[in-house]
Every structure is written in structure tokens, then in C-alpha cells.
N, C-alpha and C positions, 0 to 999 in steps of 0.2 A: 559296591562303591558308587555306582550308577544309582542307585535310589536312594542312598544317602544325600549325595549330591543335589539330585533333585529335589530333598526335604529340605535344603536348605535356602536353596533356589527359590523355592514355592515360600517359607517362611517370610526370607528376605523382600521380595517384592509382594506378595497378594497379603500379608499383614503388616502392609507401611502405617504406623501411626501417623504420619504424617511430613509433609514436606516443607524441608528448608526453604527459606524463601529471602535471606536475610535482614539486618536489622535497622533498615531504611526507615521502614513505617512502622507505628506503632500505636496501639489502642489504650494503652495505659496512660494514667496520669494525666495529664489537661495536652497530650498531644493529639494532632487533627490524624486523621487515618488517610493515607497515600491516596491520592484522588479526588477527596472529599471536603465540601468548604467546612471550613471554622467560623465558626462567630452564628449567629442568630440572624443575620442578615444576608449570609450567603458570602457576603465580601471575606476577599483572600487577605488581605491586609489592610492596615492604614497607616499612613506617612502623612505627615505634616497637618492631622486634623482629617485627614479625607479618607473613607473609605474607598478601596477598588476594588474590583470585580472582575473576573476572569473576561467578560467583555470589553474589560478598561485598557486591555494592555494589547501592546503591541500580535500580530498575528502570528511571526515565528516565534512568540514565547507562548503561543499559545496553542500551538501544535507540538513542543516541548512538550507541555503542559500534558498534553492530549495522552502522546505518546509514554510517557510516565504513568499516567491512570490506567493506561491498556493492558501495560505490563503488571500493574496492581493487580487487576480484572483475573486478564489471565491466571496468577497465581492465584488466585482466590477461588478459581474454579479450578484447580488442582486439587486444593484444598478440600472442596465440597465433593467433590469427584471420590476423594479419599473417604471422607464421611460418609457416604452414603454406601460405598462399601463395606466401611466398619457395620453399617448399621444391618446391612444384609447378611453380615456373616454372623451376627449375634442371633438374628431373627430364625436363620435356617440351620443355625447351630440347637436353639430353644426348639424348632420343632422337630428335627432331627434323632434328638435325643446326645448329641453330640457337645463334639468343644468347635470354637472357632476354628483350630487349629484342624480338625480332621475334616471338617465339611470343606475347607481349603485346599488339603491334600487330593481332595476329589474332585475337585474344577476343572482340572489340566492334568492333563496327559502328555508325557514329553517325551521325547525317543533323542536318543544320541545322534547328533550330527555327522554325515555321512562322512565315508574320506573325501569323497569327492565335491562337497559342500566346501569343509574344512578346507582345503588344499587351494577351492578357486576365493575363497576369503582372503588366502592367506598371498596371492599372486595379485588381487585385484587392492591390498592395502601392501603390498610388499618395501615402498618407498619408506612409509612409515613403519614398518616393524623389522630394527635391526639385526635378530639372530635367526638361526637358521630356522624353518619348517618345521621338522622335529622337536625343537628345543621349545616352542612355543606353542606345540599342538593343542596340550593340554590345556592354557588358556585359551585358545581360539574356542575350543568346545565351551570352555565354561561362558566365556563371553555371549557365542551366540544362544545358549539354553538363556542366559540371561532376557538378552532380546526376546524371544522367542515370546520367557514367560512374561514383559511386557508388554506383547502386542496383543498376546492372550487373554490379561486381564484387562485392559482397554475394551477388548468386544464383550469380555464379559461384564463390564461397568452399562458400555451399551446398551446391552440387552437391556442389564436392572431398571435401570433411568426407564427405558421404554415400557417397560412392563408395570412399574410402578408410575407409571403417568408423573414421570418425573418434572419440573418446571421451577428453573433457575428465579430468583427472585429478586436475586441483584442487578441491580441496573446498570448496562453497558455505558461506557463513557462516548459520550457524543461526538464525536471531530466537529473542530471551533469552525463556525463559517467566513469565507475572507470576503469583505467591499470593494469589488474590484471596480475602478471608472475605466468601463469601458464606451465611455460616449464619442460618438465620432470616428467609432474603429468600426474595420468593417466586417458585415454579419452577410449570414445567409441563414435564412429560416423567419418565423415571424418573431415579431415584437413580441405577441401576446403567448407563446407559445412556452407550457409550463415548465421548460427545462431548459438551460443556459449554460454552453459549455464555450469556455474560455482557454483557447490553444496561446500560449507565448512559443516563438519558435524561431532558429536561427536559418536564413536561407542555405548557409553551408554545411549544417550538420545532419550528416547520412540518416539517423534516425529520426531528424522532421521531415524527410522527404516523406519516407515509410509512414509518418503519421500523418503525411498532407492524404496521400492515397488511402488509407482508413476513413478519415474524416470525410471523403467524397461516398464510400459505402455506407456511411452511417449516416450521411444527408437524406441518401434515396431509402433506406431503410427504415427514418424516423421521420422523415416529410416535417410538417409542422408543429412536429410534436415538440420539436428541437432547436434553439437557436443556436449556431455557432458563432463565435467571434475567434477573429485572428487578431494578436500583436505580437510586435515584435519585439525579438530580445536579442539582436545583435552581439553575440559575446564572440563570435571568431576572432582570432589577435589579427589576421589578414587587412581587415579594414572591407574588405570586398561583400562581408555581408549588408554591414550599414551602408554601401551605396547601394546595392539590391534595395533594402530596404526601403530607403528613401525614393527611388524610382518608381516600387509599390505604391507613395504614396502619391508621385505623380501621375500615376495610371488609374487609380482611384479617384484623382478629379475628374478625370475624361470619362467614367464609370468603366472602366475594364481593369478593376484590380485583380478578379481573379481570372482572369486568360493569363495576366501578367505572373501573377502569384505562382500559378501551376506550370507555366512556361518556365518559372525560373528552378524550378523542382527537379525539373524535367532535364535542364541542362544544367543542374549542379554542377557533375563535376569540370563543365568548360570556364564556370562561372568567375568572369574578371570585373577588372575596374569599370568598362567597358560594354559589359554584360544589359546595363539599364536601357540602355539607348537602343543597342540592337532589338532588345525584346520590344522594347516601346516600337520598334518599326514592325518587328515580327507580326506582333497584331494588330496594326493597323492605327493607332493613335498620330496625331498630330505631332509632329517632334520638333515643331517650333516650338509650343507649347509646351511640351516635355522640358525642353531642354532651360525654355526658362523656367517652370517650375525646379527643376534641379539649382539651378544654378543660383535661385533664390533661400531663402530660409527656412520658409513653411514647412518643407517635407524633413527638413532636419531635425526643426523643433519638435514636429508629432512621432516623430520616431523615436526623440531625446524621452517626451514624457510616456510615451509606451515604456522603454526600459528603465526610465526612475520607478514605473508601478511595478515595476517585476522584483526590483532592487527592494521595492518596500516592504513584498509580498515573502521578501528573504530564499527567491528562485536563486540558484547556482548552476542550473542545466537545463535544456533542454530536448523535446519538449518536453513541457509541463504542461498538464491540464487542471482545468477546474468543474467541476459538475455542481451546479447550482452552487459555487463558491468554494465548495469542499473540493480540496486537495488529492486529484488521483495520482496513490504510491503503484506504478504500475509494476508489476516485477520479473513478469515474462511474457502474456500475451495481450499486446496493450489491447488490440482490437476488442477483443473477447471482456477485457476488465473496463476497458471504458465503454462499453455496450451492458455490465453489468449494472457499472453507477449511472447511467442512464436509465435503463429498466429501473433501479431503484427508488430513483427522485421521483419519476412516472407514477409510481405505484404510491409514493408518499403523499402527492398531490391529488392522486385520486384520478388520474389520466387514465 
């Protein structure tokens, strides 16, 4: 029953003809293929006499955009993945003396999942699987031979690609770069320095503290290699972080934006309406001066057009970063991923 099961296991996934991918895009007939410009000039469309061009448009329609192509990509190296399979089981079948089918049977080797495998599957997904233990055992097995036989042929795709000097040919899709004006906001690192990372971040939000403290590791770790920029993107409903803000920018006239900046980090979570002035005495500024720059306009309006550029840039949280303009999607370890697109741009430029 066991190696029936397993013939069918082994059919079902290591002779996939091919994968679904549904019927979004399409190569047929005068449509463009997912991803890829139409027309002879590159441009995606034309409205009113004018052609545009994936440069032309707006920048969160063009991390849509991006993001669309990716997902194309991806499937399409599913696709090849597949293909280059098929082609190796034909190959080793031809010299084998064999069928596709038997040279397949002998790839993998699978053994019945234990009880004690079985049993912690079945406690560790228990919420999700309504009948008893028993009643379901038998799929639990089938399920994970399934698994099983797909992480198996995974490494054995691996292998082939590697052995056969394998090399993709499709071109990855690019992420759109954003024009960020960050003129008059303030940096630390050089001017000339070939990588450019742009933090928008809220004073009250627990995870810009966590990235203010990265961003000081990765100052001393990257020296001049590196500029950083800070603005702000005030979204707390409190009101408490646009007055931080705005104090930031009066402590930036006296040049001590950042004793200010990491002082208010520092005492997040005491931080009131309040908060601006104390800090401004804490290190030592002038708080006549403070207090009129506050009570003036200046520091409201550079705050205002910091988060109209965030609003432009179609931010909704933060932080957000940007590495040489490009959008860091950070998903678990910012430090470690934005130290990656760091290292990356480095190596783009030739640093």
C-alpha cells in the first residue's frame, strides 16, 4: 500500500508538467506579457496624443507596478524550474535506457512518517484540524510524504541548475527609484558619499526608536561611505509627536539636532506637549531662542513639507527607509536588511 502510495506521490509532484499560474497575463494575440512594455518605444500607454512611460507616473503606482512584474518573475522561474526538469528526466531517461517515469521512481526515497512525527503535526496544527487524531492520521501521512517529496525535488532541481551551469536569462524587474527633496533636512555622513539612506520616522513610534539605535551602528560601521538623512513623518493622532518634531527643528538651528533627536528617543515613552523645551534645556540650547523659534512658523512649515514628501512618496508607517531611493520592504531584521541594501548599492557603484 506504502509503495503504491508512494508511486503516486513521486508521479504527482516530480512529473509536474507544469504550473498554474492563472490568467492575468498573456502572450497570445496583440497582448503585452505581465511586466513587460508594449509599443516599440517602451511607453506603457498614451492618453490625449502623449505617450508615458513607467518613469512618467506617479511613484506608488510604480512600486504597484514593480510589485506585479515580481510576482510575474517569480512564476516564470517556477516555470523554468519545471522545464529544466522535464528536460533532465528525458535526458537521463535517453541514457538510462529507461522511461521518465522509472528514472523518477529512483530519485527519492521516502519512508513512512513516524507516529511520533505524525502525532506532533497533528497537536502543533490542532486549531485548524477539526476531527479527532485518528480519523485524520491517514492524511497527515499523506500530506507530509507530500511535503516531503517537494523539498526533495527542490534540491534535486538544485543540484541539476548547478551541475548543468545553469543561468537564468530573464531579466529581474527593477524597483522604481523615488526623488526624494531632502534639501535642508538634516544628515550625517558626507555629501559625496556614494549611498544615501533616507529614514522618515515618528518620535512616538516604538519601532523608530529601535531604528534610531541601528542607524547610529550603521553610521560607525559605514563612516563615509554613507549619508543618512532624517525627516519627519509625524502621524501619531496624540499631536505630541509634531511638537517633538517641530522642536527638532529648533534645535537644528542652534546645530544640536541630534543630541535633541536621540534625547527625545531616549525618553519616548515620557514624551508630552512639554517634552520640546525640557529637551532643548537638557542639552544645553538657548531657550529664548528655542522658544521663539517654536512659537514662530518656520519649524512648523519644515515639518509640514517633510510629511507632504512622505504623503507623496504614498508612506503609511513608519519607519520607512530608502537606500539610494529604493524602498526598504524590511520584514524581520531591519538592521541586518538595511545593512544588506546598503552593502548592495556599495557594490553597484563600485565603492
Amino acid at each position: 500500500m506504502l509503495d503504491r502510495r508512494l508511486n503516486r506521490l513521486i508521479f504527482a509532484t516530480l512529473l509536474l508538467p507544469g504550473l498554474a499560474l492563472g490568467d492575468n497575463c498573456s502572450t497570445s494575440g496583440t497582448d503585452a506579457s505581465c511586466g513587460e512594455s508594449s509599443g516599440k518605444s517602451g511607453a506603457l500607454f498614451r492618453f490625449a496624443g502623449t505617450e508615458f512611460h513607467e518613469y512618467d507616473l506617479d511613484i506608488r503606482v510604480r512600486e504597484q507596478l514593480h510589485e506585479l512584474a515580481s510576482k510575474y518573475y517569480e512564476g516564470r522561474q517556477l516555470l523554468l524550474d519545471n522545464a529544466v526538469w522535464q528536460i533532465y528526466l528525458a535526458r537521463e531517461a535517453e541514457r538510462q535506457k529507461k522511461t521518465p517515469e522509472q528514472v523518477a521512481r529512483g530519485l527519492i526515497v521516502l519512508e513512512q512518517p513516524t507516529e511520533e512525527v505524525m502525532r506532533s503535526f497533528y497537536e502543533a496544527n490542532k486549531a485548524q484540524i477539526p476531527s479527532p487524531y485518528e480519523q485524520v492520521k491517514g492524511e497527515i501521512a499523506q500530506y507530509l510524504l507530500q511535503q516531503r517529496v517537494v523539498q526533495e525535488r527542490s534540491k534535486l532541481i538544485a543540484s541539476i541548475k548547478k551541475e548543468g551551469q545553469y543561468t537564468l536569462l530573464i531579466a529581474k524587474p527593477q524597483p522604481p527609484v523615488a526623488t526624494i527633496d531632502t534639501e535642508g533636512f538634516p544628515s550625517k555622513g558626507s555629501m559625496l558619499a556614494p549611498v544615501e539612506v533616507v529614514e522618515f520616522a515618528d518620535y512616538q513610534c516604538p519601532h523608530c526608536k529601535t531604528a534610531a539605535e541601528i542607524v547610529q551602528h550603521l553610521e560607525k560601521k559605514y563612516g563615509d561611505k554613507v549619508r543618512f538623512v532624517f525627516m519627519d513623518f509625524p502621524i501619531n493622532r496624540s499631536g505630541i509627536s509634531l511638537k517633538v518634531a517641530e522642536g527638532a527643528v529648533c534645535a537644528d538651528q542652534q546645530g544640536k539636532f541630534w543630541a535633541y533627536h536621540y534625547g527625545a528617543f531616549e525618553s519616548q515613552t515620557s514624551l508630552s506637549a512639554d517634552s520640546p523645551k525640557s529637551l532643548a534645556s537638557k542639552i544645553g540650547l538657548d531657550t529664548e531662542r528655542f522658544s521663539n523659534c517654536l512659537a514662530g512658523t518656520e519649524a512648523g512649515s519644515k515639518v509640514a513639507k517633510s510629511k507632504a514628501e512622505a504623503v507623496r512618496l504614498g508612506l503609511d508607517s513608519t519607519p520607512t527607509f530608502f537606500v539610494n531611493g529604493i524602498r526598504l520592504i524590511a520584514e524581520s531584521n531591519l538592521e541586518k536588511e538595511l545593512s544588506d541594501a546598503i552593502d548592495r548599492s556599495l557594490r553597484e557603484s563600485g565603492s
